[in-house]
DSSP file (Angstrom, degrees, kcal/mol; ACC not computed):
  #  RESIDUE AA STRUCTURE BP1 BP2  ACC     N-H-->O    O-->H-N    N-H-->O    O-->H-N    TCO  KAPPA ALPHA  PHI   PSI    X-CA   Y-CA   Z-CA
    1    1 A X              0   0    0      0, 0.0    21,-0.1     0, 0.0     2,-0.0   0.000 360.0 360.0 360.0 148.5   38.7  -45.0  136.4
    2    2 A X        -     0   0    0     19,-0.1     2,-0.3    22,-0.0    22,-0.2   0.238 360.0-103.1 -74.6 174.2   37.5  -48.1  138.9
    3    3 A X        -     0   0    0     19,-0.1    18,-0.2    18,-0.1     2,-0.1  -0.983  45.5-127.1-121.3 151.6   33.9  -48.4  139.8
    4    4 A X        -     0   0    0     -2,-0.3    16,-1.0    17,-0.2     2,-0.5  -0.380  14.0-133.7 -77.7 147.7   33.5  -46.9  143.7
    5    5 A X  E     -A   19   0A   0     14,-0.2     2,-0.5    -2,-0.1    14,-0.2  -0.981  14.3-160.9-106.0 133.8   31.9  -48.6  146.6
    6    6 A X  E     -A   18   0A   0     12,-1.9    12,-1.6    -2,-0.5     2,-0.4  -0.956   4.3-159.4-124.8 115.6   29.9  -47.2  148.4
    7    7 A X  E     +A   17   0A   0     -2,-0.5     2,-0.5    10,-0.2    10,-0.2  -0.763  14.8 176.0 -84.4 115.1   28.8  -48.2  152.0
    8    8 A X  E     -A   16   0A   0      8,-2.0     8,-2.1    -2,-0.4     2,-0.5  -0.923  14.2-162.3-129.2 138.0   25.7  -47.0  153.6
    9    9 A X  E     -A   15   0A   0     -2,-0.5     6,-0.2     6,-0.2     5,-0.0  -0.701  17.4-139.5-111.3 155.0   23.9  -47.7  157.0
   10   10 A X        -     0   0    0      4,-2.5     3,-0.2    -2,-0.5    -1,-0.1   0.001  37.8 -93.0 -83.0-169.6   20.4  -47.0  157.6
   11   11 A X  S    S+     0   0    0      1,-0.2    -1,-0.1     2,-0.1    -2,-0.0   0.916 128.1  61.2 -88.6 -47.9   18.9  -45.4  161.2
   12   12 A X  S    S-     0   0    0      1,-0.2    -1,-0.2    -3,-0.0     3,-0.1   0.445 118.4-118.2 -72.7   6.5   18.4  -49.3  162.0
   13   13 A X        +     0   0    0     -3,-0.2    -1,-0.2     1,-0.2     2,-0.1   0.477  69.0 139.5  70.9   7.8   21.8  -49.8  161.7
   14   14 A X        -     0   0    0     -5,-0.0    -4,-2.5     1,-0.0     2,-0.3  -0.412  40.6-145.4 -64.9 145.0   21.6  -52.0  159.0
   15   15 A X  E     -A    9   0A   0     -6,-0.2     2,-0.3    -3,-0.1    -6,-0.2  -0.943   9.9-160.5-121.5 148.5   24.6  -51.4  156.1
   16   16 A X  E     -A    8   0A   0     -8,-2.1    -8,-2.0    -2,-0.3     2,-0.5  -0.789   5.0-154.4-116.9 175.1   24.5  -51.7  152.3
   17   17 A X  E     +A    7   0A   0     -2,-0.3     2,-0.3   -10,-0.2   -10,-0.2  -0.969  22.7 154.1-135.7 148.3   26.8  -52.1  150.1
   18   18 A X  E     -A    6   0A   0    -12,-1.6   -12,-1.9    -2,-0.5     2,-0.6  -0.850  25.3-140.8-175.6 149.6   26.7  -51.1  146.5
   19   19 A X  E     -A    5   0A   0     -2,-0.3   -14,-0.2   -14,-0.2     2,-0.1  -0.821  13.1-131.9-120.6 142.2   28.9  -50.1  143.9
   20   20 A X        -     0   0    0    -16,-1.0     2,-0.2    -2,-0.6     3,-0.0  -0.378  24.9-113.2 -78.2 163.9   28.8  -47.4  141.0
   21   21 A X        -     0   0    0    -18,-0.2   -17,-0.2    -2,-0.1    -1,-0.1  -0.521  48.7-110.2-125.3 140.2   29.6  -47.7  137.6
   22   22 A X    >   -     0   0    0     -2,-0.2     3,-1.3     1,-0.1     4,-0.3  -0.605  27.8-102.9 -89.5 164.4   32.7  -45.5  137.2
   23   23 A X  T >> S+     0   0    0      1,-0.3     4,-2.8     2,-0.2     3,-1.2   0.822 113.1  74.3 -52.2 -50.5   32.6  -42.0  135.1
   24   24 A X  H 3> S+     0   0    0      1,-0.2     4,-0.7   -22,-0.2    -1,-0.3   0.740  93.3  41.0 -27.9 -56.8   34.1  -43.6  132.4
   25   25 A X  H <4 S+     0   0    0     -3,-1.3    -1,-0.2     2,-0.2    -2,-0.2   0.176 116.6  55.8 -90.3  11.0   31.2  -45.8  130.9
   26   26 A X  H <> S+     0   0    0     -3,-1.2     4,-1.2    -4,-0.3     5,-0.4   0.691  99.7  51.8 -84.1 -49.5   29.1  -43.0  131.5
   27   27 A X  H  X S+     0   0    0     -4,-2.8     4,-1.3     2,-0.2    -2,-0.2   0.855 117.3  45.2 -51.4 -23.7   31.0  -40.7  129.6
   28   28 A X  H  X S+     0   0    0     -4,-0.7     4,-2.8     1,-0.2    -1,-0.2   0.924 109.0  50.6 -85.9 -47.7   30.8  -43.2  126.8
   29   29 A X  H  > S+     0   0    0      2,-0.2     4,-0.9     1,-0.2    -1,-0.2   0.704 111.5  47.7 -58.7 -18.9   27.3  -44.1  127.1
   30   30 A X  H  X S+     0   0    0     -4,-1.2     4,-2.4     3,-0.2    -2,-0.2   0.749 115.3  53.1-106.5 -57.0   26.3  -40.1  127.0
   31   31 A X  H  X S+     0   0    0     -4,-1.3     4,-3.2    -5,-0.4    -2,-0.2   0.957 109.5  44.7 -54.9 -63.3   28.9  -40.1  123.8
   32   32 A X  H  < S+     0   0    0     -4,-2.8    -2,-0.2     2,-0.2     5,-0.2   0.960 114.4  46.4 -56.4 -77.9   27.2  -43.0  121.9
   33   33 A X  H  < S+     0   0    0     -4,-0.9     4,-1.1     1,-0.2    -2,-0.2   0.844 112.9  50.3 -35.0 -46.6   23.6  -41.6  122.4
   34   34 A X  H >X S+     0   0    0     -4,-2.4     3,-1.1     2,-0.2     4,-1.0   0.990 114.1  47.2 -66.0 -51.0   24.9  -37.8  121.3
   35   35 A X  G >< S+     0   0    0     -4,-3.2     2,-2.5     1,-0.2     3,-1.5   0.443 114.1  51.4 -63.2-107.0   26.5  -39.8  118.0
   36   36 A X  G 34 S+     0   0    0      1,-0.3    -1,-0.2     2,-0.2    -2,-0.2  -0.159 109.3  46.0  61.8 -81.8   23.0  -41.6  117.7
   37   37 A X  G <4 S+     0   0    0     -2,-2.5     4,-0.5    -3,-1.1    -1,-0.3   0.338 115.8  47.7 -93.5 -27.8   21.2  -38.5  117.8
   38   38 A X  S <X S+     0   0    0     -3,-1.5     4,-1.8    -4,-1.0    -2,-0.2   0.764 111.8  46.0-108.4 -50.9   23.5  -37.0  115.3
   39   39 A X  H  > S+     0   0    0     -5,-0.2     4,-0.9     2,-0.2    -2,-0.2   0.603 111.9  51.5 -94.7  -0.5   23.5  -39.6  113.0
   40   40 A X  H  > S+     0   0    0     -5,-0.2     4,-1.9     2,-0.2     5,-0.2   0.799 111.6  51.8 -41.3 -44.0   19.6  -39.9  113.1
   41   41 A X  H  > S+     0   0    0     -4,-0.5     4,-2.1     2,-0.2    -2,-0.2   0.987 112.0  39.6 -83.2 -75.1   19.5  -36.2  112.5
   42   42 A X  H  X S+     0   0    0     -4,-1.8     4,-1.5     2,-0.2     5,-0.2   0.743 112.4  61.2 -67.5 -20.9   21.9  -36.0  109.1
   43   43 A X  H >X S+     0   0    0     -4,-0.9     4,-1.8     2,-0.2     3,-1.2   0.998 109.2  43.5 -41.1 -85.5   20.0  -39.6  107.8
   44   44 A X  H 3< S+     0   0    0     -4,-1.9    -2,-0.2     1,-0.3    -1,-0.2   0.786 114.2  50.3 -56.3 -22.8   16.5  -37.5  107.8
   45   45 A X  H 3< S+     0   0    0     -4,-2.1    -1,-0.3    -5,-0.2    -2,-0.2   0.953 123.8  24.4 -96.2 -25.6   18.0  -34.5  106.2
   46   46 A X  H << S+     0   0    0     -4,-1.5    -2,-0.2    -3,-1.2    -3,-0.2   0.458  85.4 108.0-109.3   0.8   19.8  -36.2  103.2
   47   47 A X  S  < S-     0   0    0     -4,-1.8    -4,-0.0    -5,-0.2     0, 0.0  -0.524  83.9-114.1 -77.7 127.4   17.8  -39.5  102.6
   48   48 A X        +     0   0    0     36,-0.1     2,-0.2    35,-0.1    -1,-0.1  -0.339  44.0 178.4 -72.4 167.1   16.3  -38.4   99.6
   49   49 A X        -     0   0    0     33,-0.1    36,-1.6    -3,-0.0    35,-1.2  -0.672  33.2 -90.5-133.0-177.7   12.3  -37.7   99.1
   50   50 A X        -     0   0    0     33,-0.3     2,-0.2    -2,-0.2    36,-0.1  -0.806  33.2-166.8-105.3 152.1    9.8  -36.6   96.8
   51   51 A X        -     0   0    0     -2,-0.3    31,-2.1    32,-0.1    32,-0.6  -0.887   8.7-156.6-149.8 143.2    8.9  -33.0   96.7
   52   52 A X  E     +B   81   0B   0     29,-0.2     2,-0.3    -2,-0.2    29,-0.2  -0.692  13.8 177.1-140.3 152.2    5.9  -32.0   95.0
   53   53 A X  E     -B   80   0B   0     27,-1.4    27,-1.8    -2,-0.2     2,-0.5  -0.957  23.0-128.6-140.3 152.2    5.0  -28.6   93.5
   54   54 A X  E     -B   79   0B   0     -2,-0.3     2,-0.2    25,-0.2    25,-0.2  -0.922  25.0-172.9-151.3 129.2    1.7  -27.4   91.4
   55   55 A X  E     -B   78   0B   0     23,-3.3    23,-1.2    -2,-0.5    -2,-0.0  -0.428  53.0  -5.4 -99.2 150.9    2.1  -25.8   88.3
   56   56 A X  S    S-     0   0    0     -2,-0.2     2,-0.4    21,-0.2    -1,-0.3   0.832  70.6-165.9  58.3  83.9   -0.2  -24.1   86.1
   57   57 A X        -     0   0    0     20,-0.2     2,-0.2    -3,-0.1    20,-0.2  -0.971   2.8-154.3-138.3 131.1   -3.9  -24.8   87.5
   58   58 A X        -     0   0    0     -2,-0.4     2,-0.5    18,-0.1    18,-0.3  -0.891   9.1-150.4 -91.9 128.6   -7.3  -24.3   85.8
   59   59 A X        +     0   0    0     -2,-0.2     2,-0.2    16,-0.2    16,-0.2  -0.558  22.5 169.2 -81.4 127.7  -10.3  -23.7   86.9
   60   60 A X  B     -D   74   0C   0     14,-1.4    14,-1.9    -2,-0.5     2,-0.1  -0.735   7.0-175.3-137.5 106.4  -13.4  -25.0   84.7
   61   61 A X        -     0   0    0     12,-0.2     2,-0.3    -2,-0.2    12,-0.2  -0.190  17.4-131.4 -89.1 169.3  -17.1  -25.2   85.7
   62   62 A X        -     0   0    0      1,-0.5     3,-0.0    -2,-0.1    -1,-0.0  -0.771  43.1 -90.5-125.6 156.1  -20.5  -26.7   83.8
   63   63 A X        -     0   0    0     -2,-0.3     2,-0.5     1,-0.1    -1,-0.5   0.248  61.3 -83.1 -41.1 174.0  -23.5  -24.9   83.6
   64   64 A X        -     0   0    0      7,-0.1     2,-1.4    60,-0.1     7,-0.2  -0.933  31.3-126.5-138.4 151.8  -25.8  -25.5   86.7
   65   65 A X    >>  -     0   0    0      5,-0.9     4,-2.2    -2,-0.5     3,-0.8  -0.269  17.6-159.0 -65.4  79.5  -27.8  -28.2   86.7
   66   66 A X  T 34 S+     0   0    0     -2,-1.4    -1,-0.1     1,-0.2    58,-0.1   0.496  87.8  57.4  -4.1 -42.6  -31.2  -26.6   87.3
   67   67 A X  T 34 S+     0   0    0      1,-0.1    -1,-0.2     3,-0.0    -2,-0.0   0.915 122.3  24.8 -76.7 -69.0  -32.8  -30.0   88.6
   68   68 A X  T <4 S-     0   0    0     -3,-0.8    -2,-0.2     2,-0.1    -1,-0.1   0.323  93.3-134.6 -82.9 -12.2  -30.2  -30.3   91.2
   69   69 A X     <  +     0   0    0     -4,-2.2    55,-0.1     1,-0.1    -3,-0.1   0.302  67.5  92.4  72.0 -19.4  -29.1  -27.2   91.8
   70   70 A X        -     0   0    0     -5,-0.2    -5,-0.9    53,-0.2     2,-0.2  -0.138  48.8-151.7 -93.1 155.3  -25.4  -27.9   91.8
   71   71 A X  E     - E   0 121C   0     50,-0.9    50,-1.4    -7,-0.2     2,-0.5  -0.721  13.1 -98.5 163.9-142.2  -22.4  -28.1   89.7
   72   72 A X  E     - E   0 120C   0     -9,-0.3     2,-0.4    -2,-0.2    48,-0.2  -0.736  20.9-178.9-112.1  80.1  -19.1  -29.2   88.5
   73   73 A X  E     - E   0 119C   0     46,-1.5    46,-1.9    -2,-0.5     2,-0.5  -0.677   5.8-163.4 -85.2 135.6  -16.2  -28.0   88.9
   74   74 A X  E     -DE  60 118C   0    -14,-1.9   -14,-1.4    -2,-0.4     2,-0.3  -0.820  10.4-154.4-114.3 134.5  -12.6  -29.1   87.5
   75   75 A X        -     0   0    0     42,-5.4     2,-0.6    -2,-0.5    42,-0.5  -0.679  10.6-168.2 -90.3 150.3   -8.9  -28.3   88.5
   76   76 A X        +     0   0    0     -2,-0.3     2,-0.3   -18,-0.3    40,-0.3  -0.946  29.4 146.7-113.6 137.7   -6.9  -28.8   85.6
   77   77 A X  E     - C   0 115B   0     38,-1.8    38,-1.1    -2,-0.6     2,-0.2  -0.987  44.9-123.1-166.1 169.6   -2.8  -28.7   87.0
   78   78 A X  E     -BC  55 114B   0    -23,-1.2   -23,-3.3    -2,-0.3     2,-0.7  -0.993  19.6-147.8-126.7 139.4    0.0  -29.9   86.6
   79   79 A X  E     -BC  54 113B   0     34,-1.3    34,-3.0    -2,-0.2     2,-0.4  -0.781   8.4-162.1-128.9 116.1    1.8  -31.6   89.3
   80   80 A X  E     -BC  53 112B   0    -27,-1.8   -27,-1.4    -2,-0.7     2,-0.8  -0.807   6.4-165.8 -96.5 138.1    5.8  -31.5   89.6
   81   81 A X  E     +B   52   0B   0     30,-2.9    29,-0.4    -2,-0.4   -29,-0.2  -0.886  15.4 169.4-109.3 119.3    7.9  -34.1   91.9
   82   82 A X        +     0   0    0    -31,-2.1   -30,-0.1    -2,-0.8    -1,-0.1   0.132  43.1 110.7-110.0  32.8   11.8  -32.6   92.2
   83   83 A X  S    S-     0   0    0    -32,-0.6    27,-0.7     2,-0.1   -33,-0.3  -0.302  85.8-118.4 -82.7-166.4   12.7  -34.9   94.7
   84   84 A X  S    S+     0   0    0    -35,-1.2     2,-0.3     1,-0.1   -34,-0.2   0.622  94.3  56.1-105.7  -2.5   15.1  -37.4   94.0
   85   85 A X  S    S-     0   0    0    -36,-1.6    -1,-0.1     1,-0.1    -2,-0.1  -0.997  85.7-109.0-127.1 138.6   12.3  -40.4   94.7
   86   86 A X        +     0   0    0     -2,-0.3     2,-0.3    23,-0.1    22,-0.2   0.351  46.5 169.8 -62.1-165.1    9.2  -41.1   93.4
   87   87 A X        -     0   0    0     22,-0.1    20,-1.6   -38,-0.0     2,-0.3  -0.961  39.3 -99.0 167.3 166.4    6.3  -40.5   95.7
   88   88 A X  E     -F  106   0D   0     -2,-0.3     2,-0.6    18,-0.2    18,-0.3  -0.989  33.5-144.9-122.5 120.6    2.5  -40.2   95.9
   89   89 A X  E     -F  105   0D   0     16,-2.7    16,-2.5    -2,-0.3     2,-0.4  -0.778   7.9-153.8 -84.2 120.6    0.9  -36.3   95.8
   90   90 A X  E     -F  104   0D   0     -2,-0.6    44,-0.7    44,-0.3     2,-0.3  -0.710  20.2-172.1 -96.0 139.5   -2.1  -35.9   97.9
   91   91 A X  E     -FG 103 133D   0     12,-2.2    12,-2.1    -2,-0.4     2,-0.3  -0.967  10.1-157.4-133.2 136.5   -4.2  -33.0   96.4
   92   92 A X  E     -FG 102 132D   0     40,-2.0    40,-0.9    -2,-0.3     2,-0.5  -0.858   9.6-148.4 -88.6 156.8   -7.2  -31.2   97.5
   93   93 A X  E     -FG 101 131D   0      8,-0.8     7,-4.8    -2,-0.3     8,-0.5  -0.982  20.0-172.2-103.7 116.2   -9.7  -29.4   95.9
   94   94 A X  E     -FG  99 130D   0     36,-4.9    36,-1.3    -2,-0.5     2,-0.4  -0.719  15.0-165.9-109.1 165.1  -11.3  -26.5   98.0
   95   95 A X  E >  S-FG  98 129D   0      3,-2.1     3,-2.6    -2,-0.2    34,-0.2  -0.930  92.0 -13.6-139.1 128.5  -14.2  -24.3   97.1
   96   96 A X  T 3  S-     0   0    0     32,-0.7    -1,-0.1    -2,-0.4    33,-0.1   0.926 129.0 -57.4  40.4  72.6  -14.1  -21.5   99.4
   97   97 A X  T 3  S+     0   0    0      1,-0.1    -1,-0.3    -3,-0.0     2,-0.2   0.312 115.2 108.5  48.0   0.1  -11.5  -23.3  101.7
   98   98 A X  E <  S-F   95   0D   0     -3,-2.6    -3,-2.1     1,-0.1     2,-0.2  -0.752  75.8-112.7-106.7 148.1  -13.8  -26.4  102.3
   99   99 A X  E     +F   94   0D   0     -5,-0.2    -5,-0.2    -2,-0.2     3,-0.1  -0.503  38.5 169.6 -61.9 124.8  -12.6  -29.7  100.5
  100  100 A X  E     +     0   0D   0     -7,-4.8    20,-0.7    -2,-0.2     2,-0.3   0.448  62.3   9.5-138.2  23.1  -14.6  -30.5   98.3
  101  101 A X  E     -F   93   0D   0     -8,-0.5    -8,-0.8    18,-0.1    -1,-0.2  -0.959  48.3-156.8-162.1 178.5  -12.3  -33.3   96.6
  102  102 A X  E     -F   92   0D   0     -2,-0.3     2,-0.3    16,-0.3   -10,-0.2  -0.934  13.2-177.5-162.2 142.5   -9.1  -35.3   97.1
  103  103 A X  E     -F   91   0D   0    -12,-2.1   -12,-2.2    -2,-0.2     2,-0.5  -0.961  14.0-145.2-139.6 159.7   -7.0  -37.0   94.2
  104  104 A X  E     -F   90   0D   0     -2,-0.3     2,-0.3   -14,-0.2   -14,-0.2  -0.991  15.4-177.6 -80.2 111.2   -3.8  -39.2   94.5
  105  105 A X  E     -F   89   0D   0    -16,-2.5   -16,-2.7    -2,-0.5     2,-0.4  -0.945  19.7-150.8-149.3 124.7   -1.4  -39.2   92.3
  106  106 A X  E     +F   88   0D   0     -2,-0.3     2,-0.3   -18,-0.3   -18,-0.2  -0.682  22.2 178.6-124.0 134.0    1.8  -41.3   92.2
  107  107 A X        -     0   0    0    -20,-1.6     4,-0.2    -2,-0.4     6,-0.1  -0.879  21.2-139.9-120.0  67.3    4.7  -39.2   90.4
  108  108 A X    >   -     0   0    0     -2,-0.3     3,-1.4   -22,-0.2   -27,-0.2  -0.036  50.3 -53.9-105.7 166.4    8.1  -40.9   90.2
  109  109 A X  T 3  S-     0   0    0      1,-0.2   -25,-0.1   -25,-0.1   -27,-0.1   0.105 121.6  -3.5 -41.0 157.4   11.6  -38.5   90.7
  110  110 A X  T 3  S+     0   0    0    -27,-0.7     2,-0.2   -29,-0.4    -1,-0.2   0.565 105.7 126.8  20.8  42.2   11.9  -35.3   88.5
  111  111 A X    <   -     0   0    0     -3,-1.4   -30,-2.9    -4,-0.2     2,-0.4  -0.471  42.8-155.6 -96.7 160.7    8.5  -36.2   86.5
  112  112 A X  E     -C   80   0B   0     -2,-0.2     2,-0.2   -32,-0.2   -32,-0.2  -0.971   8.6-175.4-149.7 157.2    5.5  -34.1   85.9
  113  113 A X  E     -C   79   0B   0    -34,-3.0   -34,-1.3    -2,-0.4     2,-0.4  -0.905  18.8-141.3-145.3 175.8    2.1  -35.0   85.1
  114  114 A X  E     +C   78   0B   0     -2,-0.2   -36,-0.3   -36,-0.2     2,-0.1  -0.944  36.3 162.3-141.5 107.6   -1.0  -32.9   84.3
  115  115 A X  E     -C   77   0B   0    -38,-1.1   -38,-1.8    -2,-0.4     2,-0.3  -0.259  27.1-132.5-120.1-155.5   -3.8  -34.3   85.8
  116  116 A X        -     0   0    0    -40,-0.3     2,-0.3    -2,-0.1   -40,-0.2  -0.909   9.9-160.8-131.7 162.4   -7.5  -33.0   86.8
  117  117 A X        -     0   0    0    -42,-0.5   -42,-5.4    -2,-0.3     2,-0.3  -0.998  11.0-151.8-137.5 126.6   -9.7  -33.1   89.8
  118  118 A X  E     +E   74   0C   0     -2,-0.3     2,-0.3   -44,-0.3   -16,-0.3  -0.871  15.5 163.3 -76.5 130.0  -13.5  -32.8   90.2
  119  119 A X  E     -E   73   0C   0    -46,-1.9   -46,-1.5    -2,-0.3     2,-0.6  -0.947  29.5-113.3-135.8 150.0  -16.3  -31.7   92.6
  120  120 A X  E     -E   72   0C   0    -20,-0.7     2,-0.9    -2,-0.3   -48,-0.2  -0.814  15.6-149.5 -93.5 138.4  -19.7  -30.7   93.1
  121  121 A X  E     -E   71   0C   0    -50,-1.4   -50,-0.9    -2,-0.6     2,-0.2  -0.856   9.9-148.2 -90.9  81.4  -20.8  -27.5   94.1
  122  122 A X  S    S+     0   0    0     -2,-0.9     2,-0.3   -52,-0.2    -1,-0.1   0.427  77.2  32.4 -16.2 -23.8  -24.0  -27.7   96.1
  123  123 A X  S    S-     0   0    0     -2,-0.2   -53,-0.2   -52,-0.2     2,-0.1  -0.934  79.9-115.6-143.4 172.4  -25.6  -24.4   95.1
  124  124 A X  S    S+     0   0    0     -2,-0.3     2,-0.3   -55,-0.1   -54,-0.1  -0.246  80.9 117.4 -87.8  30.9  -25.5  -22.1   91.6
  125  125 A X  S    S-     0   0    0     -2,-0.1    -2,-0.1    -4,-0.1     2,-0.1  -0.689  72.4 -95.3-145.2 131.1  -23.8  -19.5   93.6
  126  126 A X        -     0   0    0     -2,-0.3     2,-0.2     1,-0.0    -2,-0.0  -0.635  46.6-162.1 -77.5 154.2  -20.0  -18.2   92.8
  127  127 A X        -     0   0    0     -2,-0.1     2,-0.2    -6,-0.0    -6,-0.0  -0.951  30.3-116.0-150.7 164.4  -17.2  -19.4   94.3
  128  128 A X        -     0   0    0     -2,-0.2   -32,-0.7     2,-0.0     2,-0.3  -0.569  38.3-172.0-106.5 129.7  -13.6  -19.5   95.4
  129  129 A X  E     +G   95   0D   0     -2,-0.2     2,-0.3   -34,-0.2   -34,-0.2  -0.967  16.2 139.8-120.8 143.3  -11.6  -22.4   93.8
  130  130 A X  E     -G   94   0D   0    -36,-1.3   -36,-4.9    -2,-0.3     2,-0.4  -0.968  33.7-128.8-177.3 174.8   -8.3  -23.5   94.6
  131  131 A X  E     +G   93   0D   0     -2,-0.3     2,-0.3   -38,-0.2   -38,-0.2  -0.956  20.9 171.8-133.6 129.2   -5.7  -26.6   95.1
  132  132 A X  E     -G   92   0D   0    -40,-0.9   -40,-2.0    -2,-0.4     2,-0.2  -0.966  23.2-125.8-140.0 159.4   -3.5  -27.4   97.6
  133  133 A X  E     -G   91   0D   0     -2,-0.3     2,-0.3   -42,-0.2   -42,-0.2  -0.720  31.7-175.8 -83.6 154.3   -1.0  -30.8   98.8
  134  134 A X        -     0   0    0    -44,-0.7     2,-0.7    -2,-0.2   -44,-0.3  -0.986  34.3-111.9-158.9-154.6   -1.1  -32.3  101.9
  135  135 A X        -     0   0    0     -2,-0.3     3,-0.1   -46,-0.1   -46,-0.1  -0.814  39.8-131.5-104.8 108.1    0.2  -34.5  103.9
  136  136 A X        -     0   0    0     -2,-0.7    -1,-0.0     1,-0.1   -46,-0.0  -0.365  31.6 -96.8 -66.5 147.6   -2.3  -37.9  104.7
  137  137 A X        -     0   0    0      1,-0.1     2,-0.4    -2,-0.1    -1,-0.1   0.066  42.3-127.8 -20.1 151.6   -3.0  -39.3  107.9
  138  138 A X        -     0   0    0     -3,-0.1     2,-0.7     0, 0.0    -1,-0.1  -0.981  25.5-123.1-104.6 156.0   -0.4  -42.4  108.2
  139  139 A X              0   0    0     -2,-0.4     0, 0.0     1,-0.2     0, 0.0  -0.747 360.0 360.0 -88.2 121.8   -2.6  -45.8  109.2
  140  140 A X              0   0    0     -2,-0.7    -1,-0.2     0, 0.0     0, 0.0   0.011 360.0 360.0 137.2 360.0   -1.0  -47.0  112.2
């Protein structure tokens, strides 16, 4: 296909002139951006990753500290990567949902490690313990 010209005059009688890009190198430009998009898409679903899992978690407290009122609790876990690249697993510790730690822990493909994570508990009072990943802010 050509590219068209196209004449137009204004109410002032003035005329332009201006010519369109023919359907062709549109259809192609619309074609390249859909492959693009396509090959963006299958790139993020197979580029391998880490994927992290947690095994086997204990809960262990210290007395509490009269003085302070407070005290300790530790997750004991172990922490699996099955992805096919090594990675860092971001961990919390909650005590009754609230964070009440954070550990990092850098894991390389189809490893485990068995780590523990500690917090204080503000009062002598029972409480809900548990561990979960997530995902960190990224800086920028």
């Amino acid at each position: 296909m050509e590219d068209k010209t196209v004449v137009r005059r204004s109410a002032s009688g003035e005329t332009s002139v201006s010519k369109k890009p023919a359907r062709a190198s549109d259809d192609m430009l619309a074609l390249s951006v859909l492959a693009a998009l396509v090959l963006l898409i299958l790139l993020v679903a197979f580029l391998p990753r880490p994927a992290f899992q947690i095994n086997r978690v204990e809960y262990g407290t210290t007395a509490c500290d009269p003085a302070s009122h407070s005290y300790q609790v530790t997750a004991s876990m172990t922490i699996r990567n099955v992805g096919g690249v090594g990675g860092v697993a971001s961990v919390h510790l909650l005590v009754d949902g609230h964070i009440a730690a954070t550990g990092n822990y850098e894991i390389p493909a189809h490893e485990s490690i068995v780590r523990g994570l500690s917090g204080i508990v503000a009062d002598c009072q029972w409480h809900r313990f548990s561990v979960e990943l997530f995902v960190p802010p990224s800086d920028g």
